[in-house]
C-alpha positions, 0 to 999 in steps of 0.5 A: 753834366754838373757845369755852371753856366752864367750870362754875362750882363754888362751894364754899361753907360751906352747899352745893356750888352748879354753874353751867353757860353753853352757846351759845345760838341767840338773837343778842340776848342780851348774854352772849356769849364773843366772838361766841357767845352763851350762855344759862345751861343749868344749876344745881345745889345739894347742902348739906354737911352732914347735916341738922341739923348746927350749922354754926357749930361744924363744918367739913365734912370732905373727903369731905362736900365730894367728896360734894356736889361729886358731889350739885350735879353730878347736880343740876344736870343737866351730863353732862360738866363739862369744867373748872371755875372755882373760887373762894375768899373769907374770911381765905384771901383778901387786897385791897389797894387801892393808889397807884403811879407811871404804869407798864407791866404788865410794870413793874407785876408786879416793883414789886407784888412788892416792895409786897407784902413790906410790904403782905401780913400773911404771907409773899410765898412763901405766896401767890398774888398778882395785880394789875391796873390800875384807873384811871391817872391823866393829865398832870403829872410825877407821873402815879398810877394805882390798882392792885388786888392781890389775894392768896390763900393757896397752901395754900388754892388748892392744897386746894380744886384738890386736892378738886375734882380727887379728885372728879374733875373740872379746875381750870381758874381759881381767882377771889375770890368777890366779884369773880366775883359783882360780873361777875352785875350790871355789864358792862365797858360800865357808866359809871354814876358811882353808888356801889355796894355788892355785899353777898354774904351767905353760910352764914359770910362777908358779902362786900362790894365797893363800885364805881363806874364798873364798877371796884372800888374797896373790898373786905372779908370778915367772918365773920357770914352766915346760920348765925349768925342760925340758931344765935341762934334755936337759942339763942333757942328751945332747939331743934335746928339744922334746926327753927331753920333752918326757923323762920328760913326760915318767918318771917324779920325782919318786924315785925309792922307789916311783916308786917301791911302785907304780909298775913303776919299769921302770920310770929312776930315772936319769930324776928326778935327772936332774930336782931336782936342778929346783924342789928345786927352786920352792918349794924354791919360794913357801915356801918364798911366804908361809912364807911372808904370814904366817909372814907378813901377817896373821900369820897363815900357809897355810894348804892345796895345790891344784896344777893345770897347765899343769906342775901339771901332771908331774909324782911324783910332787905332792909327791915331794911338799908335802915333801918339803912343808910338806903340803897336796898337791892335784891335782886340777881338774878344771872339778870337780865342773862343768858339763861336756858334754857327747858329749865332748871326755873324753881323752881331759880331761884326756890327759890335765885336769889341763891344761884347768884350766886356759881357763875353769875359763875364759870361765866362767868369769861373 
């Protein structure tokens, strides 16, 4: 058949998620590698820690993460993985959106070496650096054009390929997680002119990416995600990690009315109470990011949110975002757009969907 296929390998700070695309019979389907179709065929998951391990101060060690590598492989039923696509996010990771005269993508790969001496917090020789051309702008003497550069950490890239392959598999690619989860909800034929945020909610990073046009134009991590709210019902209740996690799960940030208006009458509105302090500085670092953008930026408001992440299930989230950022918030189904195969168990994606967004995006890396 002459296609790559890749299992993507999403190395969180929760779990180890696996995703896997094979050709699919069914010509319909809109995912393809050039005219092959593909249908998702396999997921898996395996948490890192042991139960009841107060993320918030841990940080799994290298056999933890070997071993739920090995765990979300056997979960997610692959028999033989091949290469992976891996990917890296948080302060490993750095974007940079910037202006630069018309030029050739030969050209554009010396000048953004030299950009990048002023543009990056640390040392050129300590990266990985990329760039790509996002718009260009057309007539006149002074012709622009906007370009993305993204660096990462070597030391970072070089762990992690250095973790999966002691687990015994190949890297094939690494990729930012935001941009790979952004590939789960728009195509390259996408046009519409709407302002979209994509908020990857994570165990300890929220990842935000705003596009327009099926372009990126705004990116930003910061380190408050879904272990933070656990550790304040912790602090809240006075009880360990695994039953705040649980509590968490069970009652999520309903109100009572809310919870009243949707027959959950038994949802504890004290779990929320305990994460509202937390849930305030998330949507506090969402809006700055949404007002640099909208400001500084291109003056033009973000008009829509799909949250996606492990995080994004939390009960009631979306309703509280949607207050605070008084915006249309959806949940982000990463499956919506591509084929799922019948053999592949429908609770993985119901107990897990936005989840996998992250591990399905690499999965498809081209």
């Amino acid at each position: 058949m002459g296609i790559k296929l890749y299992t993507g390998l999403d190395i969180g700070s929760f779990a180890v998620k696996v995703a896997a695309l094979v050709p699919s019979r069914h010509s319909s389907f809109r995912i393809s590698m050039g005219s092959v179709p593909l249908e998702l065929a396999h997921l898996g998951m395996a948490e890192l820690y042991p139960p009841g391990t107060d993320q918030t101060k841990a940080e799994p060690d290298d056999a933890l993460v070997i071993d739920a590598i090995h765990r979300a492989m056997a979960d997610s039923g692959i028999k033989k993985a091949g290469k992976c696509v891996i990917g890296v996010s948080g302060q490993a990771v750095t974007v940079r959106f910037i202006q630069m005269p018309k030029m050739t993508e030969r050209e554009l790969h010396d000048a953004v070496s030299v950009q990048a001496e002023q543009l990056l917090p640390f040392d050129r020789a300590s990266v990985v650096m990329d760039s790509q051309i996002l718009e260009s702008g057309q007539g006149g003497e002074d012709e622009t054009m906007k370009v993305l550069l993204v660096a990462v950490r070597r030391e970072e890239v070089q762990r992690r390929v250095d973790l999966v392959a002691r687990a015994g598999y190949e890297v094939a690619a690494v990729d930012v997680d935001a941009f790979s989860a952004l590939s789960c909800f728009l195509t390259e034929e996408d046009t519409s002119n709407e302002n979209l945020a994509l908020v990857n909610m994570g165990a300890k990073v929220t990842s935000i990416n705003i596009v327009r046009n099926g372009i990126s134009y705004f990116h930003r991590d910061f380190s408050i995600g879904g272990s933070h709210l656990t550790k304040a019902i912790e602090d809240r209740f006075g009880v360990g990690f695994a039953l705040a996690e649980a509590l968490k799960t069970q009652h999520g940030v309903l109100s009572e009315a809310e919870a009243a208006e949707l027959g959950e009458e038994d949802r504890n509105p004290e779990v929320g109470e305990a994460m509202f302090p937390v849930l305030q500085d998330i949507a506090r670092e969402i809006r700055r990011s949404f007002s640099y953008y909208e400001h500084q930026m291109y003056d033009r408001s973000v008009e829509r949110v799909i949250l996606s992440g492990g995080t994004a299930m939390l009960r009631g989230l979306r309703l509280f975002l949607s207050r605070e950022l008084e915006t249309q918030v959806d949940i982000g189904d990463p499956t919506a757009r591509i084929p799922v195969s019948e053999a592949l168990p429908h609770e993985k994606i119901a107990g897990f969907g936005p989840g996998y967004t992250v591990a399905i995006g690499l999965a498809g890396w081209k």
